[in-house]
C-alpha positions as CSV (number, residue, x, y, z in Angstrom):
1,X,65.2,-33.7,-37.4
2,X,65.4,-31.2,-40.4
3,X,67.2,-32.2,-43.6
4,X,70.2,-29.7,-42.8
5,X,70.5,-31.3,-39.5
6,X,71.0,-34.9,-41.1
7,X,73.4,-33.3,-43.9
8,X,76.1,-32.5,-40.9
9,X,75.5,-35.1,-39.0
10,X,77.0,-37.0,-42.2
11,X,80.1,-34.4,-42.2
12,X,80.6,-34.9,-38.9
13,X,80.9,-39.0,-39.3
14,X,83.3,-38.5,-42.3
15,X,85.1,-36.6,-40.1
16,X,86.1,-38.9,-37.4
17,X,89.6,-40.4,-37.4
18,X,89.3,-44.5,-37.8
19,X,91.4,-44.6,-35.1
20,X,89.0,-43.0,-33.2
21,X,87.5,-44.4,-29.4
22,X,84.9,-46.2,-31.0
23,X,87.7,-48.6,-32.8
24,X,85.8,-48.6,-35.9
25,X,85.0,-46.5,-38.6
26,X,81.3,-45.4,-39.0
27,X,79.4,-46.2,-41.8
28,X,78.4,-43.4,-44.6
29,X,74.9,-41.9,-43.2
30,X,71.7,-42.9,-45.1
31,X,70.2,-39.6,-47.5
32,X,66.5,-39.5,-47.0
33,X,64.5,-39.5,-50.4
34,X,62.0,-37.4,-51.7
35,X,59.1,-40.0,-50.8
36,X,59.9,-39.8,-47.3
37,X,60.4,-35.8,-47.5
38,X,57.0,-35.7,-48.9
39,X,55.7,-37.5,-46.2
40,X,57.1,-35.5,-43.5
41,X,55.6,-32.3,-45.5
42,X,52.1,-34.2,-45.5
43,X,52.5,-34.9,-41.6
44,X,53.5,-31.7,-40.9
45,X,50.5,-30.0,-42.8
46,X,48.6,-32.4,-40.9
47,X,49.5,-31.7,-37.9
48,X,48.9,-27.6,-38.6
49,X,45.6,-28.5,-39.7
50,X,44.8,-30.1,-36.3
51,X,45.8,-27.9,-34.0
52,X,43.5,-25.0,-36.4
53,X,40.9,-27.6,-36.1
54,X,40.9,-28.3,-32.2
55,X,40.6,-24.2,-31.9
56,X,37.8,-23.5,-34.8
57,X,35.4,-25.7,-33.8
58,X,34.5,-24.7,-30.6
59,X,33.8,-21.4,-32.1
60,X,31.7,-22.7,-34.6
61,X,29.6,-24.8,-31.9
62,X,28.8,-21.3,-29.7
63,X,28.1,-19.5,-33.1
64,X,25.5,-22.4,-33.9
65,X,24.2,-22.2,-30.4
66,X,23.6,-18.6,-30.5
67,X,21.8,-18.8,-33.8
68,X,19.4,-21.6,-32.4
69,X,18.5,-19.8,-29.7
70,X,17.7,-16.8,-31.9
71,X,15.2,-18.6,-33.6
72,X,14.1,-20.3,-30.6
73,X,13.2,-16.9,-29.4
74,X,11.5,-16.2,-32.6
75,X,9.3,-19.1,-32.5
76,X,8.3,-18.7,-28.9
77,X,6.1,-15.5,-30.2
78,X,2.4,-16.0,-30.3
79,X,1.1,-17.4,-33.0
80,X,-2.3,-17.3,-33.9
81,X,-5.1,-17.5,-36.1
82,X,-7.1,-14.6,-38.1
83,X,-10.4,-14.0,-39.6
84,X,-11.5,-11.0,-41.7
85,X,-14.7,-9.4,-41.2
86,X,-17.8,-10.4,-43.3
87,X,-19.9,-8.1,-44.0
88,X,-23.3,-8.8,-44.9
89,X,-26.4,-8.4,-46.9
90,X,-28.4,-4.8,-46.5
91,X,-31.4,-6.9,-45.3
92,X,-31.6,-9.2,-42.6
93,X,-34.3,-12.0,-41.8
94,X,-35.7,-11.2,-37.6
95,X,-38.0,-13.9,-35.7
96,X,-40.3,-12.7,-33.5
97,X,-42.9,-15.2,-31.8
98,X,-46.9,-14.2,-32.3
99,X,-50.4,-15.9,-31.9
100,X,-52.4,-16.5,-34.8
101,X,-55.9,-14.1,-34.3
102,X,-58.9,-14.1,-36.5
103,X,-59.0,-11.5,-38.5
104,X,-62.6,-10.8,-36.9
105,X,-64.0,-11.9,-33.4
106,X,-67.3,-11.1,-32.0
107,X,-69.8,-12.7,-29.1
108,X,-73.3,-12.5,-30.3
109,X,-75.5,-11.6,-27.2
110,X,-79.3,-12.4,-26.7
111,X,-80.8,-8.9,-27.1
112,X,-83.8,-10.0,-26.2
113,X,-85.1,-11.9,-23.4
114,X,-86.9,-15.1,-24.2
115,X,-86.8,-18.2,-24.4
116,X,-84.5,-20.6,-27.1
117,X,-87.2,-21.9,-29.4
118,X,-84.2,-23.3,-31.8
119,X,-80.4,-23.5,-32.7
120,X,-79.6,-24.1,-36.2
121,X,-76.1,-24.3,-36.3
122,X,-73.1,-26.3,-33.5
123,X,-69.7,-25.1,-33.3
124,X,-67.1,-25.8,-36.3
125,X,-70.0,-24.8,-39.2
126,X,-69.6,-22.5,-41.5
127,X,-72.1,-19.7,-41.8
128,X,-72.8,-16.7,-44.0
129,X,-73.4,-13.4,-43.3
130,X,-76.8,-12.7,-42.0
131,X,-77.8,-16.5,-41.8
132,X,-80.1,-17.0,-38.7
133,X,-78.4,-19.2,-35.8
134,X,-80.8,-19.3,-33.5
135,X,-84.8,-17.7,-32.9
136,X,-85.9,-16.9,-29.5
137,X,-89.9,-16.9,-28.3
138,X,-90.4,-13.5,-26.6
139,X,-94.0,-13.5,-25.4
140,X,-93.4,-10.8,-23.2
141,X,-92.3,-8.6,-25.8
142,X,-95.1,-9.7,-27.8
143,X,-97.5,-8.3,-24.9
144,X,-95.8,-4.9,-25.0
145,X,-95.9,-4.4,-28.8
146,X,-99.6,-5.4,-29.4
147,X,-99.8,-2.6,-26.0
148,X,-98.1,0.0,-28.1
149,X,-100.4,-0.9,-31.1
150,X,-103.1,-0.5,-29.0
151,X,-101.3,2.9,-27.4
152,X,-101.2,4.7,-31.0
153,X,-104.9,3.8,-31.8
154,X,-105.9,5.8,-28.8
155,X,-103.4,8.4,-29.7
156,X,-104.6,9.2,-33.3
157,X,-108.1,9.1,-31.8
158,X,-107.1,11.9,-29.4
159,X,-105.4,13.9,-32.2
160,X,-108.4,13.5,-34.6
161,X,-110.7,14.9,-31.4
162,X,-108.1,17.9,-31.2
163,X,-108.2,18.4,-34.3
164,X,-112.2,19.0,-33.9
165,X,-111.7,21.2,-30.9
166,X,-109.7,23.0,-32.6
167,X,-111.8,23.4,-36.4
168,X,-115.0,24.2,-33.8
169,X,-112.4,27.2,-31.7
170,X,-111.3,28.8,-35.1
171,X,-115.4,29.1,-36.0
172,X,-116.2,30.2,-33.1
173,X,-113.6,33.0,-33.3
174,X,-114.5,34.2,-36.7
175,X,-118.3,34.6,-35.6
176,X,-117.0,36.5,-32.5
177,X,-115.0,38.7,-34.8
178,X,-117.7,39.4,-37.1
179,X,-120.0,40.2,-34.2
180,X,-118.0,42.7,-32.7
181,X,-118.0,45.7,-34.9
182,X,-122.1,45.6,-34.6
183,X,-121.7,45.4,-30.3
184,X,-123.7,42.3,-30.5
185,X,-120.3,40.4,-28.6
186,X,-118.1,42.1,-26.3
187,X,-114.5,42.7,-26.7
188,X,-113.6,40.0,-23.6
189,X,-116.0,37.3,-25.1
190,X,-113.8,38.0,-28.5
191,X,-110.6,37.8,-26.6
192,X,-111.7,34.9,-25.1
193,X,-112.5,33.1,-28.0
194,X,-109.1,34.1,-29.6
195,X,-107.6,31.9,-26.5
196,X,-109.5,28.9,-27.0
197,X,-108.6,29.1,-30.6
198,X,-104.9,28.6,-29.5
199,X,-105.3,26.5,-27.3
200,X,-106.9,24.0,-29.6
201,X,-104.2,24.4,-31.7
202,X,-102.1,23.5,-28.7
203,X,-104.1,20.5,-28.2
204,X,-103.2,19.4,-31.7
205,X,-99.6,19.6,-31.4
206,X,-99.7,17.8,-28.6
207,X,-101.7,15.0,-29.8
208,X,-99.5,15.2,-33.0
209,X,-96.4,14.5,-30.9
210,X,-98.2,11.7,-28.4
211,X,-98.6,10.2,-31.8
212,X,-95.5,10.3,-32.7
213,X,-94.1,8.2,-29.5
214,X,-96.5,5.5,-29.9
215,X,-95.0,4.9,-33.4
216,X,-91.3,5.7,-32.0
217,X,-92.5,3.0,-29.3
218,X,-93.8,0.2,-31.9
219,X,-90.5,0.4,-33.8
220,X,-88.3,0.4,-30.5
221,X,-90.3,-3.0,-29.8
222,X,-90.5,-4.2,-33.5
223,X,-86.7,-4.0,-33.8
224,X,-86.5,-5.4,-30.3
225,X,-88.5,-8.4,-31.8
226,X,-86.3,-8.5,-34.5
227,X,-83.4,-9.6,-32.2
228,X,-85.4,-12.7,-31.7
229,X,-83.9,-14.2,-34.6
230,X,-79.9,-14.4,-34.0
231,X,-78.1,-13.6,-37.3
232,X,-74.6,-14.2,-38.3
233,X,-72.8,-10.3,-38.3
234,X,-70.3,-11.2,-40.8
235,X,-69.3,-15.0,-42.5
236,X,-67.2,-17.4,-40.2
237,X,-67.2,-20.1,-38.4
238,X,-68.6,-20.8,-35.0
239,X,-66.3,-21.3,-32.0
240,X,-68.7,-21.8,-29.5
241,X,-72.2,-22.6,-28.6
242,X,-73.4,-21.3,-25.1
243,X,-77.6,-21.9,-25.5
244,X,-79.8,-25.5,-25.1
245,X,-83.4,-25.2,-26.6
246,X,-86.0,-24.3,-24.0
247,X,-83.1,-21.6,-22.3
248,X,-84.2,-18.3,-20.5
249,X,-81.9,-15.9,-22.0
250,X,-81.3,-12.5,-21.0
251,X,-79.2,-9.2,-22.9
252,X,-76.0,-10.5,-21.1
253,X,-76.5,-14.4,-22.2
254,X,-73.8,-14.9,-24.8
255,X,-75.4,-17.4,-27.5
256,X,-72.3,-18.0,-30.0
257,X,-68.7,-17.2,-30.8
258,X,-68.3,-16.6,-34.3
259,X,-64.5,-16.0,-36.1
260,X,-63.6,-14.8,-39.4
261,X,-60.6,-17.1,-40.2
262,X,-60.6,-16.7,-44.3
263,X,-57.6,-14.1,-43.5
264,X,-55.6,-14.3,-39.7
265,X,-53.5,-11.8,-38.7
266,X,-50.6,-12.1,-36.4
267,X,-49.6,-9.1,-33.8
268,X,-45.7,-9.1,-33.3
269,X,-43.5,-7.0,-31.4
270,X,-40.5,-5.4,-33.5
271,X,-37.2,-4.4,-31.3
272,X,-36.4,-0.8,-31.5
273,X,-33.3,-0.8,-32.9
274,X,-35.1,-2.1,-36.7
275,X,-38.7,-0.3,-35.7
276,X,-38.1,2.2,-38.5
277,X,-37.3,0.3,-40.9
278,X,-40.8,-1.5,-40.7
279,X,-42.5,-0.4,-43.5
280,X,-46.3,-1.1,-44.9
281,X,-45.9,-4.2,-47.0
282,X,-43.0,-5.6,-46.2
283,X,-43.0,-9.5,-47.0
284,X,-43.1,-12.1,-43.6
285,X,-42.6,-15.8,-43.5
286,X,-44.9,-17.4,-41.0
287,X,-44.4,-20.5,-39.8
288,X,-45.9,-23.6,-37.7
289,X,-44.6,-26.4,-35.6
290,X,-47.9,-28.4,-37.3
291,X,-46.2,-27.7,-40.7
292,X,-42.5,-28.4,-40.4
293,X,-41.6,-27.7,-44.0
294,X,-44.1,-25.2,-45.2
295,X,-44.0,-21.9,-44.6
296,X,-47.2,-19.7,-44.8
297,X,-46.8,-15.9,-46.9
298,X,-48.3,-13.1,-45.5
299,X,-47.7,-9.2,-45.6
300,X,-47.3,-6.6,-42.7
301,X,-50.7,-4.1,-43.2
302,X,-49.8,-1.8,-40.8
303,X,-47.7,-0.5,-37.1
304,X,-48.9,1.4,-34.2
305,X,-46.4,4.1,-35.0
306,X,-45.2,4.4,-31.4
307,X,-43.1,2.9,-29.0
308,X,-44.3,0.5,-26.5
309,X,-42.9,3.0,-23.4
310,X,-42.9,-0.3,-20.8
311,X,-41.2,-2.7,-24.1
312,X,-39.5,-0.5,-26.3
313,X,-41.4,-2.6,-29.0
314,X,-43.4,-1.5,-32.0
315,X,-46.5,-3.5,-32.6
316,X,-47.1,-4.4,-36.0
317,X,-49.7,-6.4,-38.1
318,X,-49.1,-9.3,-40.1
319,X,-51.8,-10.5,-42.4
320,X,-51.8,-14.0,-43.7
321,X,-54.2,-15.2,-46.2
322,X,-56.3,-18.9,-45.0
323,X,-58.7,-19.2,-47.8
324,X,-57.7,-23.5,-47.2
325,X,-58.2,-22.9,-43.5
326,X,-54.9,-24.6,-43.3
327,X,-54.3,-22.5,-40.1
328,X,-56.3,-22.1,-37.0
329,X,-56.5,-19.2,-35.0
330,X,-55.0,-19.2,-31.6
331,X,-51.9,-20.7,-33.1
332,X,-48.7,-20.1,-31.8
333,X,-46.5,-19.4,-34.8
334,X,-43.5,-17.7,-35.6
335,X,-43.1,-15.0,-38.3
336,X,-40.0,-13.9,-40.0
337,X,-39.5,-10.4,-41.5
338,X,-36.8,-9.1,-43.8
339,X,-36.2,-5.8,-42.6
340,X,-33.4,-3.3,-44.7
341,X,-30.5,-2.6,-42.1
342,X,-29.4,1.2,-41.4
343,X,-25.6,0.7,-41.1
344,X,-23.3,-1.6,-42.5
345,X,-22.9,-5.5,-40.4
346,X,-20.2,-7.5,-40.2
347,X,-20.3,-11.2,-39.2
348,X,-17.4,-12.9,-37.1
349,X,-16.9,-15.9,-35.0
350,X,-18.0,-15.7,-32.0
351,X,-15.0,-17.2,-30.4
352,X,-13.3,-13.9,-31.2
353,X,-15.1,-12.3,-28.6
354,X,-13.2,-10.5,-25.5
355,X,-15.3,-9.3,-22.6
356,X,-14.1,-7.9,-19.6
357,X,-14.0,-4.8,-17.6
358,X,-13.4,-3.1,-21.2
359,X,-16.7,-4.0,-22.1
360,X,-17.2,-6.1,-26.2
361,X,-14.1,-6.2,-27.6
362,X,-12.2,-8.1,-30.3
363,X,-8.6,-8.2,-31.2
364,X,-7.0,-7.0,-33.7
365,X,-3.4,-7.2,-35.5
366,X,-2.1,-4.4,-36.9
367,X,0.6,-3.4,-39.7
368,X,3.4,-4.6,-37.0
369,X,1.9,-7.8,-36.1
370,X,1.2,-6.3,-32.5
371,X,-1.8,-6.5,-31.1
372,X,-4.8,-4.0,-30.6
373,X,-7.8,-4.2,-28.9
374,X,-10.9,-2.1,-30.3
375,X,-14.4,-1.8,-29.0
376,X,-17.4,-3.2,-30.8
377,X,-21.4,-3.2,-30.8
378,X,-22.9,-5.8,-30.7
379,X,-25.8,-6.6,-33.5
380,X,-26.8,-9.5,-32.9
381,X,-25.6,-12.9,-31.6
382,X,-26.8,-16.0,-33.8
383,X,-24.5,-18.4,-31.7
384,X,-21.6,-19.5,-34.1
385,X,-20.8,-16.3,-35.0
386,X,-21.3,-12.9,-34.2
387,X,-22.7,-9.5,-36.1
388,X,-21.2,-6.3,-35.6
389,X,-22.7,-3.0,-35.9
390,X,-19.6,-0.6,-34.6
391,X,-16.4,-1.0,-34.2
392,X,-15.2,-3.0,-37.5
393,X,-14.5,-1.4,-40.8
394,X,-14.0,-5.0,-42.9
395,X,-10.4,-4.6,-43.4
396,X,-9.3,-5.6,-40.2
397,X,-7.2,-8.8,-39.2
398,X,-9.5,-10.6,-36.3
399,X,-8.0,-13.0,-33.8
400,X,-10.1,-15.7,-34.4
401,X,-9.2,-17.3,-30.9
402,X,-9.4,-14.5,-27.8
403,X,-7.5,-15.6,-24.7
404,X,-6.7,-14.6,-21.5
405,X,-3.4,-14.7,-22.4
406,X,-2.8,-11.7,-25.7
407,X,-2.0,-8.4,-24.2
408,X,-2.2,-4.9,-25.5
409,X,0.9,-4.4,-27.5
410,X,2.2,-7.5,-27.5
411,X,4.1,-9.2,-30.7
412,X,3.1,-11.8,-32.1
413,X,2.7,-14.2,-35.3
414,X,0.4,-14.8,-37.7
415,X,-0.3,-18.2,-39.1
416,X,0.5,-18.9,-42.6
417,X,1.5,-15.3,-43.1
418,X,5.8,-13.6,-41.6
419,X,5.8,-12.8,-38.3
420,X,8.9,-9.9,-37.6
C-alpha cells in the first residue's frame, strides 16, 4: 500500500460517526516513518534489480557460449611444427668404396727354359731393382750358342775365301782387258771375265751378310742366356714364389710376383652428377677398418675422362703415399673426396618428406598460414636429414612433420608463431 493510500485510509477513520455499527470509535491510524519508507524504496529497488537480473543472465550465458565456441573453432586448426632450410657449404665430403692396388704389379716369367739352379729371395722380402732372384742352368742353350760360335767361324772363313775369288776375278779382268786391244784375248773371253768379276763380288756380299746372322744369332742366344738370371724389374716386394730348386721351367712358368707398394693407388667410381667437378689434385681421405682412428692422405692423379656408358661412373685415381708400409695392397678401404658443388644445397629433416603419386615433395606454409606443396630434387639422403638440390630457395617455412592428413590449401597454425 502506497503512502497516499494509508493518508485516506486515516480520513476515512476520522470520519466515522462514534455511533457508528462497530459501537466504538476507531483508533487514530499509525504514520509510517521515514525508516520504514526507506526500506520499502530499498525493497522495491531490489526487487527491479531481480527481475533485470533473471532476464540478463541468460543472455550473457549464450554470448559466453558463442565466444567459446569461436575459439574452440580456432584451436581445432592444425598446428604444426616448421623448419627453415639449411643451406650448406659449397663443398661436400662423398664416400665411395675402392681396393687398395700396388702402384706396380708384374709376374716375372722364365724366359728361358732350364732348370732352377737357385732362389735367392721367399715371399714378403724386400728387393731392389735389378737384384737377381733366381738363376736358371740352361745346358741346352748353352749347346746352341757354342753352335753359333762355331757357325760364324765358318762364316768369316767363307767370306775371307770370297773375298779371294773375288781379288783373283778383278786380276784376271784387268789382264783380259789389257790383252784385247793387241787380239791376243777375244772379246767373249773378256766378257767373260767381266762376269766372274761380279760375281765374286756377289760372293762377298753374300758371305758379308751370312756373317752378319751368325753374329745376330750369338746375341739372340747371349741375351737368351742372360734371362737365366731372374732380376727384379723395378723395387718391391715379393708376393709370391712359384719355383723349388731342381724345377724344369718353361717361357710360360711364372717364377715370382713382385709389387711396388711404397705408393698404392686406389681406383674409385665417381657418380655423374659430381663427375665434373673431379679435378687433378683434389685432396681424399682414405680410410681402413684395421685403423679405426687414422685416416690415410692421398691425392686424386688423374680420371678417365669419360663416362662409364654401362655405370654412368667416372673412374678416377687416387694416390696414397705407404713409405711405412702401413697399408697393404688388396685392402678394401674407403676414400672420401671433397668435391666443390654446382648449385646451391639445402639440408632438411627428413621427416619433412612427402612422397606420393606427386612424386618428392615437402610442405610448405605460406604468407596466409595455408599450406603449399612444392616439388623438390633430391641430393642426397644421409638418413636424419635430407639435401636438396631444386625446389627450395632457403626462405621457405618447412613442415617439419608431413602427414597424411595436411591438404593443399588448408589453414592452419604455426607453433610458437599467430595463426589467423
Amino acid at each position: 500500500m502506497s503512502p497516499d493510500d494509508l493518508h485516506a485510509s486515516a480520513r476515512h477513520a476520522r470520519e466515522v460517526p462514534a455511533d457508528s455499527d462497530l459501537g466504538f470509535p476507531l483508533p487514530e491510524p499509525a504514520r509510517p516513518g521515514k525508516s520504514q519508507l526507506v526500506v520499502l524504496l530499498i525493497v522495491a529497488c531490489a526487487v527491479v534489480l531481480a527481475g533485470f537480473y533473471v532476464g540478463f543472465k541468460p543472455r550473457a550465458e549464450r554470448s559466453a557460449a558463442l565466444a567459446r565456441a569461436v575459439q574452440d573453432s580456432a584451436d581445432a586448426l592444425p598446428l604444426l611444427d616448421i623448419v627453415a632450410p639449411v643451406a650448406k657449404e659449397s663443398t661436400r665430403p662423398i664416400a665411395l668404396t675402392a681396393t687398395l692396388q700396388p702402384l706396380a704389379e708384374t709376374v716375372l716369367y722364365a724366359r728361358a727354359n732350364g732348370y732352377v739352379e737357385q732362389w735367392n729371395v721367399d715371399i714378403g722380402e724386400h728387393v731392389a731393382g735389378n737384384q737377381v732372384l733366381a738363376v736358371i742352368e740352361t745346358p741346352e742353350l748353352d749347346q746352341q750358342l757354342d753352335q753359333a760360335r762355331a757357325e760364324l767361324l765358318r762364316r768369316d772363313a767363307a767370306l775371307g775365301q770370297a773375298k779371294t775369288q773375288s781379288e783373283y776375278a778383278k786380276t784376271s779382268l784387268t789382264r783380259y782387258e789389257r790383252l784385247r786391244p793387241a787380239g791376243v784375248a777375244s772379246q767373249q773371253e773378256l766378257e767373260q771375265k767381266t762376269a766372274e768379276s761380279h760375281v765374286a763380288d756377289a760372293n762377298v756380299t753374300a758371305a758379308h751378310a751370312n756373317v752378319e746372322v751368325g753374329r745376330a744369332d750369338i746375341r739372340r742366344l747371349s741375351q737368351l742366356k742372360s734371362f737365366s738370371r731372374v732380376t727384379a724389374p723395378f723395387a718391391g716386394i715379393i708376393t709370391q714364389r712359384s719355383i723349388e730348386r731342381g724345377a724344369l721351367v718353361t717361357g710360360t712358368t711364372p717364377l715370382y710376383r713382385i709389387s711396388s707398394v711404397d705408393v698404392l693407388r686406389a681406383f674409385v667410381q665417381v657418380p655423374q652428377d659430381l663427375a665434373v667437378q673431379v679435378k687433378a689434385g683434389t685432396s681424399a681421405q682414405i680410410n681402413v677398418r684395421e685403423y679405426p682412428n687414422r685416416s690415410f692422405s692421398g691425392t686424386l692423379t688423374r680420371s678417365a675422362g669419360a663416362l662409364d656408358a654401362a655405370t654412368r661412373t667416372l673412374t678416377a685415381e687416387i694416390r696414397i703415399d705407404n713409405a711405412q708400409h702401413e697399408l697393404l695392397a688388396g685392402m678394401y678401404a674407403q676414400a672420401t673426396l671433397a668435391v666443390a658443388k654446382s648449385h646451391a644445397v639445402y639440408e632438411i629433416p627428413a621427416t619433412a618428406l612427402w612422397n606420393d603419386a606427386g612424386g618428392l615433395r615437402v610442405a610448405i606454409i605460406d604468407d596466409q598460414d595455408r599450406l603449399r606443396f612444392r616439388k623438390i630434387e633430391l641430393e642426397r639422403d644421409a638418413g636424419a636429414v635430407l639435401q636438396i638440390a631444386g625446389g627450395l630457395s632457403g626462405g621457405e617455412r618447412v613442415v617439419k612433420l608431413a602427414n597424411a592428413g595436411l591438404r593443399e590449401g588448408d589453414h592452419v597454425r604455426v607453433r610458437g608463431g599467430s595463426g589467423s
